[in-house]
N, CA and C atoms as a LAMMPS dump frame, in Angstrom:
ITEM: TIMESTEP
0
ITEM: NUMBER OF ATOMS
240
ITEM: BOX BOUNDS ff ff ff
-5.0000000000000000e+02 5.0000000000000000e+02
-5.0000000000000000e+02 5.0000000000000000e+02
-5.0000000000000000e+02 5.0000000000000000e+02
ITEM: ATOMS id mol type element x y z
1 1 1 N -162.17 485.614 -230.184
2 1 2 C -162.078 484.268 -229.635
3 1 3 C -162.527 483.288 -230.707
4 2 1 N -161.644 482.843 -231.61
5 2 2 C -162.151 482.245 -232.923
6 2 3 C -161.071 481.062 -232.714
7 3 1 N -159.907 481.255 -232.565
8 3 2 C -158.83 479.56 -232.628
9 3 3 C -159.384 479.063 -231.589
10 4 1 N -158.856 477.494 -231.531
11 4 2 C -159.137 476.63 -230.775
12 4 3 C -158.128 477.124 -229.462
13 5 1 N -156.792 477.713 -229.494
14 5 2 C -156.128 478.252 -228.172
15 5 3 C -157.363 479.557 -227.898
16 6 1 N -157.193 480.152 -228.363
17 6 2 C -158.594 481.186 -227.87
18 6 3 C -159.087 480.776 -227.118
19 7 1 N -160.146 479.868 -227.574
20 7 2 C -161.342 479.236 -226.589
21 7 3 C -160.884 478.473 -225.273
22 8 1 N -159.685 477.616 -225.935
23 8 2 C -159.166 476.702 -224.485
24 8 3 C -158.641 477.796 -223.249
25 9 1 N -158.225 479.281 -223.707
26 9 2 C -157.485 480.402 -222.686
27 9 3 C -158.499 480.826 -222.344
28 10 1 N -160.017 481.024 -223.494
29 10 2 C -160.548 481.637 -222.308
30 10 3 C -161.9 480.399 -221.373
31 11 1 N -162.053 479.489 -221.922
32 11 2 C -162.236 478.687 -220.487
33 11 3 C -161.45 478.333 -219.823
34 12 1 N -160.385 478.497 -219.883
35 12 2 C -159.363 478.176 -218.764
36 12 3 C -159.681 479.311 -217.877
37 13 1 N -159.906 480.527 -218.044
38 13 2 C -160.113 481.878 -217.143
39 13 3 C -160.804 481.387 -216.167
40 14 1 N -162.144 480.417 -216.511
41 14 2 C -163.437 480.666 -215.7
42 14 3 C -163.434 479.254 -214.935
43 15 1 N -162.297 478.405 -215.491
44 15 2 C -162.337 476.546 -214.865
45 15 3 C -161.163 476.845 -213.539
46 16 1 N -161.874 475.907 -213.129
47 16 2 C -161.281 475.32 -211.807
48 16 3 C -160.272 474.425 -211.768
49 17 1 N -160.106 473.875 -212.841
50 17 2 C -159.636 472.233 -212.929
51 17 3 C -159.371 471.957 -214.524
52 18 1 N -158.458 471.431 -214.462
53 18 2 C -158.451 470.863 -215.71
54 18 3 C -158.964 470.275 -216.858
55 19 1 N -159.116 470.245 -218.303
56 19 2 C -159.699 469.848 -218.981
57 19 3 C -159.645 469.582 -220.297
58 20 1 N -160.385 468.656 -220.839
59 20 2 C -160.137 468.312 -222.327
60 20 3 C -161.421 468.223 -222.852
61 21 1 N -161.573 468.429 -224.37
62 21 2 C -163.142 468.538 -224.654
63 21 3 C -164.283 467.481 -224.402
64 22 1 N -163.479 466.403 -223.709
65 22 2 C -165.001 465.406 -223.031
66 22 3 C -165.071 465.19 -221.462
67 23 1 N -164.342 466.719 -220.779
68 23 2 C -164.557 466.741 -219.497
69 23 3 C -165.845 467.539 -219.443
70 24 1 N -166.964 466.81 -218.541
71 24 2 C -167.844 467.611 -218.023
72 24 3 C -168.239 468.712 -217.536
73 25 1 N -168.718 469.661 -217.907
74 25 2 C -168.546 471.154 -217.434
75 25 3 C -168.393 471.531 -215.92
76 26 1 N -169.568 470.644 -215.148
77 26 2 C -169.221 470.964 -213.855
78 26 3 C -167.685 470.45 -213.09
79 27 1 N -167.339 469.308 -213.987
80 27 2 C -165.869 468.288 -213.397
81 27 3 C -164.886 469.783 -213.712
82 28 1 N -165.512 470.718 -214.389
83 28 2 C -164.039 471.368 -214.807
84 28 3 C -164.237 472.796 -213.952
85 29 1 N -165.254 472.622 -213.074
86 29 2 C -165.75 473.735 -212.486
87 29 3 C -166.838 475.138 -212.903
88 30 1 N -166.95 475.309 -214.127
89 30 2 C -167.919 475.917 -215.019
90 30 3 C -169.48 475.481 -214.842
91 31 1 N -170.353 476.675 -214.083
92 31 2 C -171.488 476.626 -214.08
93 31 3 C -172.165 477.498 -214.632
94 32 1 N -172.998 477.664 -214.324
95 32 2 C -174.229 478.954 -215.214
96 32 3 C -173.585 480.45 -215.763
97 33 1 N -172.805 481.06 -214.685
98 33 2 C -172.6 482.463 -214.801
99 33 3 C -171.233 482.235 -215.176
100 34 1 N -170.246 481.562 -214.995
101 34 2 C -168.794 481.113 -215.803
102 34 3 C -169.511 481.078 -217.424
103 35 1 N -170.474 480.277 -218.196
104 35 2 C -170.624 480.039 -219.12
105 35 3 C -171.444 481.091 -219.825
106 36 1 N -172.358 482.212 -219.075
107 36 2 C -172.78 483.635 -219.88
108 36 3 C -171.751 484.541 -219.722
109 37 1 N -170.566 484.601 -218.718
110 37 2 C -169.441 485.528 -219.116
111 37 3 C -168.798 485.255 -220.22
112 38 1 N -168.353 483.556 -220.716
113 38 2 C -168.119 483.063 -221.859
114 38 3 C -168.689 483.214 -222.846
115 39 1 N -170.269 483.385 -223.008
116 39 2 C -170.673 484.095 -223.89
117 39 3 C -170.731 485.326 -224.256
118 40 1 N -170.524 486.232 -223.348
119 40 2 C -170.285 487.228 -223.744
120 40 3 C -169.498 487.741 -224.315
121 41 1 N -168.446 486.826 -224.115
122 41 2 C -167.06 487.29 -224.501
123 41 3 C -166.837 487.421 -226.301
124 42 1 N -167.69 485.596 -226.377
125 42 2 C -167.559 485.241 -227.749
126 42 3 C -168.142 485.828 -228.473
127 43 1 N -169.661 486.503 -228.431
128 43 2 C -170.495 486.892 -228.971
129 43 3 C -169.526 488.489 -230.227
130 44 1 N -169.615 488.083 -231.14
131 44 2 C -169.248 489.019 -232.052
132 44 3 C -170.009 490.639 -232.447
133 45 1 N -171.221 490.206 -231.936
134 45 2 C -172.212 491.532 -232.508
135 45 3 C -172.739 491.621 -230.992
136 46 1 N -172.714 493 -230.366
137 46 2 C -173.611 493.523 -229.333
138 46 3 C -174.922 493.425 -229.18
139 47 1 N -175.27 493.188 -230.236
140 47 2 C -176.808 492.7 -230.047
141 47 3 C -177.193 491.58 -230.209
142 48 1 N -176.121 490.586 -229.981
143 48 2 C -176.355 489.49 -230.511
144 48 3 C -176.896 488.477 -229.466
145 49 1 N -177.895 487.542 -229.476
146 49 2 C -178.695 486.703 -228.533
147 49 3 C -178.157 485.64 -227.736
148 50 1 N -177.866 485.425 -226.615
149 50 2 C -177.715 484.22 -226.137
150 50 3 C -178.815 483.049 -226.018
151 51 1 N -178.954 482.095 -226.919
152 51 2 C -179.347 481.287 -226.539
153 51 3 C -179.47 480.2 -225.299
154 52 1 N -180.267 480.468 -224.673
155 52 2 C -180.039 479.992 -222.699
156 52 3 C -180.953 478.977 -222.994
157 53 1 N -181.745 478.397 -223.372
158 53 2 C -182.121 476.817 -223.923
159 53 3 C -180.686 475.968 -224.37
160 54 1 N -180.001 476.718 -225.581
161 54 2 C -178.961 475.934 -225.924
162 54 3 C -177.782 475.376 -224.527
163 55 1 N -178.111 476.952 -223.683
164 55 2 C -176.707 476.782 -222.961
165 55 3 C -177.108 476.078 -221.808
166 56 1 N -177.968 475.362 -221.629
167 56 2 C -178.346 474.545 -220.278
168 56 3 C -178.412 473.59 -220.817
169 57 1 N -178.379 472.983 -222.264
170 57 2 C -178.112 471.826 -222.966
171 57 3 C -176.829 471.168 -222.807
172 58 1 N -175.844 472.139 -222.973
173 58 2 C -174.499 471.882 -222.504
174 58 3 C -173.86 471.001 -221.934
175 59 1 N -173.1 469.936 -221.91
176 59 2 C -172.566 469.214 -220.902
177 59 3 C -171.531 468.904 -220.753
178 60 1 N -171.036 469.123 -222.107
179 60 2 C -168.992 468.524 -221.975
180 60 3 C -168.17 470.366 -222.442
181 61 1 N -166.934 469.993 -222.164
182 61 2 C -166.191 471.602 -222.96
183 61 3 C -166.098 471.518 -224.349
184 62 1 N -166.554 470.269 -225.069
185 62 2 C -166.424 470.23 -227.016
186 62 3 C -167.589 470.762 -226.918
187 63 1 N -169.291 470.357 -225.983
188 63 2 C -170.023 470.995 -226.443
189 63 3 C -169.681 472.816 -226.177
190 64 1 N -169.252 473.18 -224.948
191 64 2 C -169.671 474.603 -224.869
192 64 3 C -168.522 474.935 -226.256
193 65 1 N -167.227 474.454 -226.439
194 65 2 C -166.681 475.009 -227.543
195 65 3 C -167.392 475.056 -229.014
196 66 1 N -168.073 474.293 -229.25
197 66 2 C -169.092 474.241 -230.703
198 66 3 C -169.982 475.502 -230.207
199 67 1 N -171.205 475.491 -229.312
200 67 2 C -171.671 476.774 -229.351
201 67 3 C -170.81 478.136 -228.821
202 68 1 N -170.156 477.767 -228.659
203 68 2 C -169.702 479.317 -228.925
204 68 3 C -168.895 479.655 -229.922
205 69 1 N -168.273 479.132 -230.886
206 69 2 C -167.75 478.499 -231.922
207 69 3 C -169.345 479.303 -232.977
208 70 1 N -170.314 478.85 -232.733
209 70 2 C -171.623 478.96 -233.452
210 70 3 C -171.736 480.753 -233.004
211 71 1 N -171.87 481.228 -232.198
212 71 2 C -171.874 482.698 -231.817
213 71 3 C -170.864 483.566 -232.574
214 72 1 N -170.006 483.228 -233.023
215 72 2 C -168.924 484.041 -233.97
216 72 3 C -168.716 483.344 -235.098
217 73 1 N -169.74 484.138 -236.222
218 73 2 C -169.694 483.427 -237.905
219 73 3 C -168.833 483.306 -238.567
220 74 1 N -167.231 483.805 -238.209
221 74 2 C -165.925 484.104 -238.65
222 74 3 C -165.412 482.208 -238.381
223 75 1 N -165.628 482.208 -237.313
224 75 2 C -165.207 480.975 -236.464
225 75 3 C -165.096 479.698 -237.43
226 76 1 N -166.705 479.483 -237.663
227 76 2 C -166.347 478.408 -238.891
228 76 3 C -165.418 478.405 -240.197
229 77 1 N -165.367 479.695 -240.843
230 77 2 C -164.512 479.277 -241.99
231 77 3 C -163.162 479.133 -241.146
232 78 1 N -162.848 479.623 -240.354
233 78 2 C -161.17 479.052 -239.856
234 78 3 C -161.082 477.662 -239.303
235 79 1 N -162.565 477.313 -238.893
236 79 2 C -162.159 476.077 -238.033
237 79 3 C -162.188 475.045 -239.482
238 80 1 N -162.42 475.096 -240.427
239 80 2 C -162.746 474.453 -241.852
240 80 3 C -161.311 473.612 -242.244
């Protein structure tokens, strides 16, 4: 889950409603457990940490796309 279609297919899995990266997470239906299945998904290494401070920071879909974007180190050089 590294392109920008990636990420938009797989929050589309877990949204209710439509969205663009300055719709509000809850406007798009995405709450707590929609957004740690999303992490899980992204997370590249099995042992790798979810930050749950970061993810209750959260508020629009550009933010959840940047951190999870940040969870797979591949991610940045393509998004470059």
């Amino acid at each position: 889950m590294t392109s920008p279609a990636d990420l938009d297919s797989a929050i589309a899995k877990y949204a209710t409603a439509s969205f663009t990266d300055s719709t509000p997470l809850l406007e798009a239906g995405l709450e707590s457990l929609s957004l740690l299945r999303l992490a899980i998904e992204a997370a590249t290494d099995d042992d790798a940490e979810i930050d749950a401070t970061r993810m209750a920071g959260l508020c629009t879909i550009g933010d959840l796309k940047d951190w999870l974007r940040s969870m797979d180190p591949s991610a940045s050089r393509l998004d470059a």
